[in-house]
C-alpha positions in Angstrom: 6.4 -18.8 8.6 6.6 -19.8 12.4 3.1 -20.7 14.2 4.0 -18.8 16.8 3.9 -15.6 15.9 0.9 -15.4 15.4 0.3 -14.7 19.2 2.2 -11.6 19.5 0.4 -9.3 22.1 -0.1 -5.5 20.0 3.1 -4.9 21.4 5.0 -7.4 19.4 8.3 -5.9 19.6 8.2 -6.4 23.3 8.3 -10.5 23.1 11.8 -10.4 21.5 14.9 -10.8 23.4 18.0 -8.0 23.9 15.8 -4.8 22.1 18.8 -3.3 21.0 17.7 -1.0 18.5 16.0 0.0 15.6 17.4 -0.4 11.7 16.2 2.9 10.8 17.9 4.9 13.1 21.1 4.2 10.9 19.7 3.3 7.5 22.7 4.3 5.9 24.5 1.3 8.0 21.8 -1.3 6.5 23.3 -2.9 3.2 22.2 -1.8 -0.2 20.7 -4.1 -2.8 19.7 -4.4 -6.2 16.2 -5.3 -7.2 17.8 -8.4 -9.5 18.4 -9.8 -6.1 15.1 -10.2 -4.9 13.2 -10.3 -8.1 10.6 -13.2 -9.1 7.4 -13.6 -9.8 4.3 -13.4 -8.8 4.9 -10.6 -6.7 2.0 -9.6 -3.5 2.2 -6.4 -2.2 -0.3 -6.0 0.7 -1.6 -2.4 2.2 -3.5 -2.0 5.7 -4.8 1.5 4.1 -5.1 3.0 0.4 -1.2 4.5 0.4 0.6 2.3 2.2 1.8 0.1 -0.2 3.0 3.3 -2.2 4.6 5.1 0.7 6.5 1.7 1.5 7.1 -0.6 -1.6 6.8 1.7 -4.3 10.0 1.8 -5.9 9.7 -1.8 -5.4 6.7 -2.1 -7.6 8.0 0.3 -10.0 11.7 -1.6 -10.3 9.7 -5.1 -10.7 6.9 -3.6 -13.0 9.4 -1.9 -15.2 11.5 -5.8 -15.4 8.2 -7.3 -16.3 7.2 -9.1 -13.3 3.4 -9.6 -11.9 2.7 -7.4 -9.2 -0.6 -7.7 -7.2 -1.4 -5.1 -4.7 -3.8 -6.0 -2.0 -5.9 -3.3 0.1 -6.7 -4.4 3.3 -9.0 -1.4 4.7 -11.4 1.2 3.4 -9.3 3.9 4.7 -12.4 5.7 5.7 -11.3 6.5 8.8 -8.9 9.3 7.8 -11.8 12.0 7.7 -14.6 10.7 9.5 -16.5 14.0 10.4 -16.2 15.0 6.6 -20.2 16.0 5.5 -18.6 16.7 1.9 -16.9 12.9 1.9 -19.2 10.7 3.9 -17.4 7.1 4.0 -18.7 6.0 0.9 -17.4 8.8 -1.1 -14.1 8.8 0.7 -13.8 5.4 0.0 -13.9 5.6 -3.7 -11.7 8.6 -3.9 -9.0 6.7 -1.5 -9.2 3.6 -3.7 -9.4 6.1 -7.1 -6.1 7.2 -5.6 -4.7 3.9 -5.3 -5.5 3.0 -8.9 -4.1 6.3 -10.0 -1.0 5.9 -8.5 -0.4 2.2 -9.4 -1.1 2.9 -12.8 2.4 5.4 -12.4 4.2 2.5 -11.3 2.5 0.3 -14.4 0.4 -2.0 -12.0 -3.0 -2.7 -14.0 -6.5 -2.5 -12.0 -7.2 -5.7 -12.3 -4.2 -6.7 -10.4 -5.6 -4.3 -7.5 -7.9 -6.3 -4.6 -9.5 -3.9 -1.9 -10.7 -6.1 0.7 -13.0 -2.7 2.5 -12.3 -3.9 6.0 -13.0 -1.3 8.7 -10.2 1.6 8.8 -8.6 1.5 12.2 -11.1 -1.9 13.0 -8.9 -4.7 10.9 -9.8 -8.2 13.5 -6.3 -8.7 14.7 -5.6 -12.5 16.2 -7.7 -12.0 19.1 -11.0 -10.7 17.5 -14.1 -13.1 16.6 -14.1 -12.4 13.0 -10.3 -13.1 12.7 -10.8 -16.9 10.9 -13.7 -15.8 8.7 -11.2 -13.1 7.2 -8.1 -15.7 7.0 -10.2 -17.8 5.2 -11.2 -14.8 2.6 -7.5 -13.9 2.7 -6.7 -17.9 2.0 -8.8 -18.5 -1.0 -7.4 -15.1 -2.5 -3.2 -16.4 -1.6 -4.2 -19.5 -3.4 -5.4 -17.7 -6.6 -2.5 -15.2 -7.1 0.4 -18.1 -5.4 3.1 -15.2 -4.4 6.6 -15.7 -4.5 7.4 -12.9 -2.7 5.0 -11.0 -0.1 5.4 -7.1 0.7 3.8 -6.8 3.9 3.5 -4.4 7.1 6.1 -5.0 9.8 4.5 -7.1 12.5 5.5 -4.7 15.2 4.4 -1.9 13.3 3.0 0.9 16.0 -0.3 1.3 13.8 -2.8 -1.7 15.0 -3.7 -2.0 11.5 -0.9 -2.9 9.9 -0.2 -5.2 13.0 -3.0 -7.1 12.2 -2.8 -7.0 8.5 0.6 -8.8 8.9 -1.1 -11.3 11.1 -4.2 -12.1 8.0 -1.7 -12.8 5.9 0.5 -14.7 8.0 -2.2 -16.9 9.0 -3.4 -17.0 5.7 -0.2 -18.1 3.8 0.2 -20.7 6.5 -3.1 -21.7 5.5 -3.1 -21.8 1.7 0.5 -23.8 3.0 2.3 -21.1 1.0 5.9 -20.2 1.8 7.5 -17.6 -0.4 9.7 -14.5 1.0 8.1 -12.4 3.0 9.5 -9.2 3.2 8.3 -6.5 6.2 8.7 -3.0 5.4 8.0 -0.1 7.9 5.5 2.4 8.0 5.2 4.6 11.3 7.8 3.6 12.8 9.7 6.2 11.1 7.9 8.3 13.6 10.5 8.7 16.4 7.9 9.1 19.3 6.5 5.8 17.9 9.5 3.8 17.1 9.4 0.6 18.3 13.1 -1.4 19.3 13.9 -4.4 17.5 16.5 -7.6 18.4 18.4 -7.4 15.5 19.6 -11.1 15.5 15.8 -11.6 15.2 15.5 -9.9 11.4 18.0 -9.1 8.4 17.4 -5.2 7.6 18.7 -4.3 4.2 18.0 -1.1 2.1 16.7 -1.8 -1.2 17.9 0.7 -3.7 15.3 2.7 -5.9 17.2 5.5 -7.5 15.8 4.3 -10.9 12.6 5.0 -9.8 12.2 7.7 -7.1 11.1 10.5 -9.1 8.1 7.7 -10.2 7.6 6.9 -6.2 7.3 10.5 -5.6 5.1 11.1 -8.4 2.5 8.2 -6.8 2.5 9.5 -3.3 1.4 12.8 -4.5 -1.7 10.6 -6.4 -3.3 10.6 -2.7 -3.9 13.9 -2.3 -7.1 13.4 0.1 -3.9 12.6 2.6 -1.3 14.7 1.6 -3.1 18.1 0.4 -6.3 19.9 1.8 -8.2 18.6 -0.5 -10.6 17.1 2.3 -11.1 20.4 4.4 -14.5 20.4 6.4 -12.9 17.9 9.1 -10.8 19.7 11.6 -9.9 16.6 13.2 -8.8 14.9 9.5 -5.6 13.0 9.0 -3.0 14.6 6.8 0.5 13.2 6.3 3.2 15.5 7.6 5.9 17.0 5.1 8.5 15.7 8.3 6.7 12.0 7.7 6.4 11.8 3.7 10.3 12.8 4.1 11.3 9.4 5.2 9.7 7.9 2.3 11.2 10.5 -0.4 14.8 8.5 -0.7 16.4 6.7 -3.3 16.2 3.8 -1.4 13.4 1.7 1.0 13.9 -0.2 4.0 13.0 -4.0 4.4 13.2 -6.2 7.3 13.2 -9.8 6.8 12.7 -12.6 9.8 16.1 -14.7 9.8 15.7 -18.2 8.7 
């Protein structure tokens, strides 16, 4: 992991050379690998919001679960955010339905609880690189890297268009650099499967590869629909609450997930 980019602006993808494109407009043109390829162990999965980690990595977790392997899932916000104005689900009760939901769903996949960390940061309020409280959090997220020593990292693509997972990738950065731990780190992409979001990439800057899942994607789908307080109308006394769109959970529903990885 590079100092250096650390002190991306919000607009990360901006700071790279030649923006040519991005790997998921072609996905099919990204090459296709096998989970024995990446596997080892322990494995750190870490989610800016409760779903995250399912709606990016989990065919990932289920394929390394399934092999054996130690996964740790690490949730970075409270996800409170996603109903705010809810009277029925004030942010303590949303709270422990949205990390009910994550529990439920990683049990699918065969993760146990006690491999499950929420960290109940703000929702949409996670200190990015520039905020006062950044180094008190590093230093959380420090001591917790130590304990679980990952050999591969699951994390938020740094350029992702959601602030968030921006500066969730920029904790844990900063955090592995300080617990001077250096295992693979592998970005996968959230919103910017949202085309009016979609940020352009150098691709000389990142491998993209497509990590197949077919074993598993009836178990993937099977977790998503665990979060139904973003999915369903379970949550319906906030007109302005966040719901998932059937067009957006469709870029998650193949039999294979996309990975970006910063080239060596």
């Amino acid at each position: 992991m590079h100092s250096h980019v650390l002190h991306y602006t919000p607009k990360l993808g901006m700071n790279f050379p030649a923006m040519n494109d991005s790997p998921l407009a072609r996905p099919l043109d990204l090459p296709l690998y096998s989970i024995g390829e990446i596997a080892t162990e322990p494995v750190l999965v870490v989610a800016p919001h409760p779903d995250d980690e399912t709606l990016g990595c989990a065919g990932a977790i289920g394929l390394l679960r399934a092999r054996g392997y130690t996964v740790n899932i690490l949730v970075v916000s409270d996800g409170t955010q996603s109903h705010p104005n809810s009277r029925q689900y004030p942010a303590t009760a949303l709270r422990d339905v949205r990390e009910s939901e994550t529990r439920f769903a990683m049990a699918l996949l065969g993760v146990e609880p006690s491999h499950i960390t929420f960290l109940q940061l703000p929702d949409g309020a996670i200190p990015n690189a520039e905020s006062p409280d950044f180094p008190a959090v590093v230093n959380e997220c420090h001591v917790y890297l130590k304990s679980v020593n990952p050999k591969v990292v699951f994390v938020p693509w740094r350029a992702d268009p959601h602030p968030d997972h921006r500066a969730a990738w920029q904790i844990i950065s900063a955090g592995l650099q300080q617990a001077m731990l250096s295992p693979k780190v592998m970005e996968y992409p959230i919103w910017d499967w949202d085309l009016e979001q979609r940020q352009l990439l150098n691709q000389d800057f990142y491998h993209s590869w497509r990590l197949d899942i077919s074993e598993v994607v009836a178990l993937k789908h099977q977790a998503i629909a665990a979060y139904r307080s973003q999915i369903t109308n379970l949550i319906d006394d906030d007109p302005t609450g966040f719901r998932l769109t059937p067009e957006m959970l469709s870029n998650f529903a193949h039999s294979w997930e996309i990975y970006l990885q910063e080239n060596s």
